[in-house]
C-alpha positions as a printed Julia matrix, in Angstrom:
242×3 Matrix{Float64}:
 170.03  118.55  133.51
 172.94  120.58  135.03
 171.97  122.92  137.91
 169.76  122.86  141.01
 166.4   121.22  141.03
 163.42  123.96  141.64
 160.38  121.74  142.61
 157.1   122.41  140.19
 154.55  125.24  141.73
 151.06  123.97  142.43
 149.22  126.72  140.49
 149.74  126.74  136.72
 147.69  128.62  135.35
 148.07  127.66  131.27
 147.96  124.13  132.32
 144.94  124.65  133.93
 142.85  124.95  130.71
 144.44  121.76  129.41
 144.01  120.15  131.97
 140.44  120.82  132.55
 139.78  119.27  128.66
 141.05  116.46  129.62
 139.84  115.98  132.76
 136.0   115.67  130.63
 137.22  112.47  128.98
 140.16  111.05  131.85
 138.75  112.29  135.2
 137.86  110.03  137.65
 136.3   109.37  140.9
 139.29  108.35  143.87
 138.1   105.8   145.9
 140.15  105.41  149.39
 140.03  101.48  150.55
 141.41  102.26  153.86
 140.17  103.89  157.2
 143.48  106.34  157.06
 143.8   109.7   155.07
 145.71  110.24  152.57
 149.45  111.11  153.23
 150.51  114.62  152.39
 153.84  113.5   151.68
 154.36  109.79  150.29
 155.92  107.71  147.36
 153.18  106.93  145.35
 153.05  103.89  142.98
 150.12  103.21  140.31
 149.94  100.94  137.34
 150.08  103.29  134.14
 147.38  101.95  131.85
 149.29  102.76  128.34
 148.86  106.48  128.54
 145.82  106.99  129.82
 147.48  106.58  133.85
 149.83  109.76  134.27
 147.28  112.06  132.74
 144.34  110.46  134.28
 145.75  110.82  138.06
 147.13  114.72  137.27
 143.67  115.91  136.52
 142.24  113.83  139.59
 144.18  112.5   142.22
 143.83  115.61  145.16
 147.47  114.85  146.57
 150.19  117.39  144.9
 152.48  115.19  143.29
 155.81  114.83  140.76
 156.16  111.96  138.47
 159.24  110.17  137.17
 159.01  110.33  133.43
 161.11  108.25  130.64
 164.34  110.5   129.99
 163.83  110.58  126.17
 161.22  112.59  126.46
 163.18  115.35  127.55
 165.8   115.49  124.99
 164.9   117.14  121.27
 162.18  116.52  119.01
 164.26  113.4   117.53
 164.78  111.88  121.05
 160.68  112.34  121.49
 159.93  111.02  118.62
 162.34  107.94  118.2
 160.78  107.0   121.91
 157.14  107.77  120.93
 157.06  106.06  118.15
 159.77  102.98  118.82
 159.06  102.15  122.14
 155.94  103.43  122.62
 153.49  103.13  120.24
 155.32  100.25  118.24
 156.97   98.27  120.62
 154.83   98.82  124.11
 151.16   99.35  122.29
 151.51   97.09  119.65
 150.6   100.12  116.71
 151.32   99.86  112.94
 153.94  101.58  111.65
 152.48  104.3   109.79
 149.88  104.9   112.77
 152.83  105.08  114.81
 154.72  107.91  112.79
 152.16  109.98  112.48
 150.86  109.46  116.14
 154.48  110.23  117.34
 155.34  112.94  115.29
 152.27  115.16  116.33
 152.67  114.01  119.95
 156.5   115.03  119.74
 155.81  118.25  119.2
 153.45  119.18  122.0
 154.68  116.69  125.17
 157.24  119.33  126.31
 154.15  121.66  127.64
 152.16  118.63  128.93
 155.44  117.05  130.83
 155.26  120.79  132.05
 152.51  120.78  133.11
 152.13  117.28  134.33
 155.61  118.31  136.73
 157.63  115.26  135.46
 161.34  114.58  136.44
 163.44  112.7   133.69
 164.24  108.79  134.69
 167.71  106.66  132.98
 168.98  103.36  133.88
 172.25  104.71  133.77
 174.2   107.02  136.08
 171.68  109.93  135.24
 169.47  108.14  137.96
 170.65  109.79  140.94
 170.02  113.54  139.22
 166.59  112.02  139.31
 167.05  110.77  143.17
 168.19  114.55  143.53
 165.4   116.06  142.26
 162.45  113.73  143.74
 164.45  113.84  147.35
 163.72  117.72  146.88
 160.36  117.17  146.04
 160.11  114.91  149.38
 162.18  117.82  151.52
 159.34  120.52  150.31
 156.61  118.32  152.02
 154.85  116.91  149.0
 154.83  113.48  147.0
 156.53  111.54  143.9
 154.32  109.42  141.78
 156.38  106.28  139.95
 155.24  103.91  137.63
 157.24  100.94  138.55
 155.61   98.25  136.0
 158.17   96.69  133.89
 156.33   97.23  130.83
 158.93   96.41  127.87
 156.0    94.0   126.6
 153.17   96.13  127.05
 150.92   97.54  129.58
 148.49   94.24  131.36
 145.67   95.24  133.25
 147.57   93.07  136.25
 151.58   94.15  136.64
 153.75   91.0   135.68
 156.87   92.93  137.25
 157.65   96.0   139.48
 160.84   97.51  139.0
 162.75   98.62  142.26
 163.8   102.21  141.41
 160.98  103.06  144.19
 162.72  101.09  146.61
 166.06  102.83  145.62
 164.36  106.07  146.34
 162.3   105.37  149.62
 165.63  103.52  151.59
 167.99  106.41  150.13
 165.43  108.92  151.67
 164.94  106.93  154.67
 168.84  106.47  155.29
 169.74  110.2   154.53
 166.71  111.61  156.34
 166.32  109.17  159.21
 162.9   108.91  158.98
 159.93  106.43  157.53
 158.18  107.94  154.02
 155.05  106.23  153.18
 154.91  104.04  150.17
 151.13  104.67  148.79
 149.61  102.26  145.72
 147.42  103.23  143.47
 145.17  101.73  141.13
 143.53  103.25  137.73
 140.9   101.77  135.9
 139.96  103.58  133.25
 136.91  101.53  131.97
 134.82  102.11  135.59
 136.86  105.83  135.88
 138.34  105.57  139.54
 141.65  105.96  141.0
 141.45  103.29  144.04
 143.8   103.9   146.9
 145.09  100.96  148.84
 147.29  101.24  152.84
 150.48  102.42  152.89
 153.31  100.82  154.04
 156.68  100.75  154.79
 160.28  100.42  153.31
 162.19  100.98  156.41
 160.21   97.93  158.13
 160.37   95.82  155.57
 164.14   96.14  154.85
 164.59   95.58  158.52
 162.93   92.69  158.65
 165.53   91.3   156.1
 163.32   91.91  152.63
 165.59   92.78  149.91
 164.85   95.68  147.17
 163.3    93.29  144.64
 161.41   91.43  147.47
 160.14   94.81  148.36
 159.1    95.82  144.55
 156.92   92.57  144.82
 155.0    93.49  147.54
 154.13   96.7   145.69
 153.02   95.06  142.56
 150.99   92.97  144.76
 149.43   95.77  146.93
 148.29   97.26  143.27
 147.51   94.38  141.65
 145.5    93.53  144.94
 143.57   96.73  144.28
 142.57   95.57  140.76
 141.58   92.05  141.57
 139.54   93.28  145.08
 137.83   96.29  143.39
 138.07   95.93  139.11
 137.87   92.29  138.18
 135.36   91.36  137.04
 133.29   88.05  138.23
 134.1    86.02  134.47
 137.37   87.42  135.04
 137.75   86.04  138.27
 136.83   82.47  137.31
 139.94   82.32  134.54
């Protein structure tokens, strides 16, 4: 991860192909909730929907974006596959341990192209974090967006987030601090039964932490702004009775 960050170009022309097949069984219809356009340049937060989420808003979503991605998938085949088939499948999805192995050990193989092409940056909960501040504050600096998945999804992936994690936060008041100015937080929503990507409003870090809302306070009000977007637009009316 040593050396400068060069953000991802928009045309990629091998990841084009691939990303038109799976944009016949992932693509889906964006839905803007609010009066206001969407941002060129934002922080953009979405539930992830086990794996269908990252894939399903690339091939979609019309705003240029880069996504923060779990580290381990950008170390060597054994890194991939310990986290695909661990964490992942086992631990996060719930799969058997054979279907698991073999699911991993194809997907191991391939992810490097699709993070590629996908324009992830690698996320750690240790020190590493702030090479991936670096690189998504360059992202920011070159006038386009940074998609996170902030669900705290160590038991699985709900249709409702239980937790947000703040590493969103982290970014949006470093950015704000350093660059003295007010970057949009956007939410998103995916629901991959109905196929749409809902966008909810914007808001804002900087007025929030000014008014005395600390970073986990702030995380909540992003899980609720996509959670909002779920219950207002995807729940069903059964659903909404439980």
């Amino acid at each position: 991860m040593a050396g400068e960050y060069r953000v991802p170009k928009r045309r990629q022309p091998v990841f084009k192909i691939v990303g038109g097949i799976f944009r016949l069984f992932l693509g889906c219809k964006v839905v803007n909730t609010t009066d206001t356009p969407l941002p060129k340049q934002a922080i953009i937060i979405s539930n992830h929907n086990a794996k269908s989420g990252p894939m399903a808003i690339e091939v979609s979503f019309p705003m240029f974006n880069v996504k923060w991605g779990a580290g381990e998938m950008f170390g060597g085949f054994s890194s991939r596959y310990n986290y695909l088939r661990n964490i992942l499948y086992i631990q996060k999805l719930g799969k058997g341990k054979l279907s698991a192995t073999l699911r991993a050990c194809f997907e191991a193989i391939f992810s490097p192209m699709l993070y590629k092409g996908m324009k992830f940056i690698p996320t750690f909960t240790d020190m590493r974090f702030l090479h991936t501040v670096k690189c998504s504050e360059a992202v920011l600096d070159a006038g386009e967006s940074v998609l996170i998945f902030p669900e705290d999804s160590s038991k699985g992936y709900l249709d409702e987030i239980t937790k947000a994690l703040p590493g969103f936060v982290m970014l949006a008041e470093l950015y704000n601090k350093k660059k003295d100015c007010d970057i949009p937080i956007l939410p998103l929503y995916y629901h991959k039964r109905t196929r749409r990507i809902l966008v909810g409003e914007a808001f804002s870090e900087k007025t929030l932490r000014e008014q005395g809302l600390t970073r986990e306070e702030i995380a909540e009000v992003g899980r609720q702004r996509i959670n909002g977007l779920y219950n207002a637009y995807c729940k069903s009316p059964e659903e909404k009775q439980e």
